[in-house]
C-alpha positions in Angstrom: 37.9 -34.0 -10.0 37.5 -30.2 -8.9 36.6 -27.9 -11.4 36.2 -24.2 -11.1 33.5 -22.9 -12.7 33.7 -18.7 -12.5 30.2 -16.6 -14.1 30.1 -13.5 -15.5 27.2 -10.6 -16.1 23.6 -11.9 -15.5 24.4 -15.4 -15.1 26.4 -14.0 -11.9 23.9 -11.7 -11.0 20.7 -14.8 -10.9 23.1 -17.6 -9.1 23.9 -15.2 -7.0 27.8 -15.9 -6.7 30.9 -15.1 -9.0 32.3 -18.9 -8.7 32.7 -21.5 -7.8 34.1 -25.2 -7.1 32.5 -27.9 -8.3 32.8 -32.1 -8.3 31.0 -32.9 -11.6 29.4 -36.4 -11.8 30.1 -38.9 -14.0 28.7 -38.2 -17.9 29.1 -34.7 -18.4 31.4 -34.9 -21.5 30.0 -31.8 -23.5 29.1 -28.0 -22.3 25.7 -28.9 -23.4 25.9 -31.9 -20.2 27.7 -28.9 -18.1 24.6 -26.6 -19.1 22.1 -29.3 -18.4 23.5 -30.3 -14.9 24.1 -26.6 -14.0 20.5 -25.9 -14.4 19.0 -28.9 -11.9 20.7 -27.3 -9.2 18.3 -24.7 -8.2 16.0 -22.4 -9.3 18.8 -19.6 -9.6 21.1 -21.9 -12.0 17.7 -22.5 -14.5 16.9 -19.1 -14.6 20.3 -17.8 -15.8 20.8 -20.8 -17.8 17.4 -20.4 -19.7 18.4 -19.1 -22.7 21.8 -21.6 -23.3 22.2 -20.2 -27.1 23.3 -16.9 -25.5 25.5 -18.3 -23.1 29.3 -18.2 -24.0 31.8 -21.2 -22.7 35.6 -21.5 -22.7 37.9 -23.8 -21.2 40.7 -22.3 -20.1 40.5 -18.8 -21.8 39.7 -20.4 -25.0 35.6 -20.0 -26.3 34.1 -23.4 -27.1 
């Protein structure tokens, strides 16, 4: 399944893109498995994803 994934602020600013669409693989069932996949793809995704207690999550519009 397709999801769209759209970044705001610095975490735009270090991957280098304002969104995008993504196939996630099996087992990523919390934003914490989102977070941790995100950052093995490239050195842009670990270094705006560094600091994961600042970054902010929803799901359609709602904050998780």
């Amino acid at each position: 399944m397709t999801t769209r994934l759209i970044y705001f602020a610095w975490v735009r600013e270090r991957i280098g893109m304002a969104e995008e669409d993504v196939d996630l693989p099996a087992g990523i069932e919390t934003v914490t498995d989102l977070l941790r996949w995100l950052k093995s793809r490239g050195d842009g995704y670990e270094h705006a994803l560094q600091y994961p207690d600042v970054i902010r999550v929803a799901i359609n519009q709602e904050h998780v």
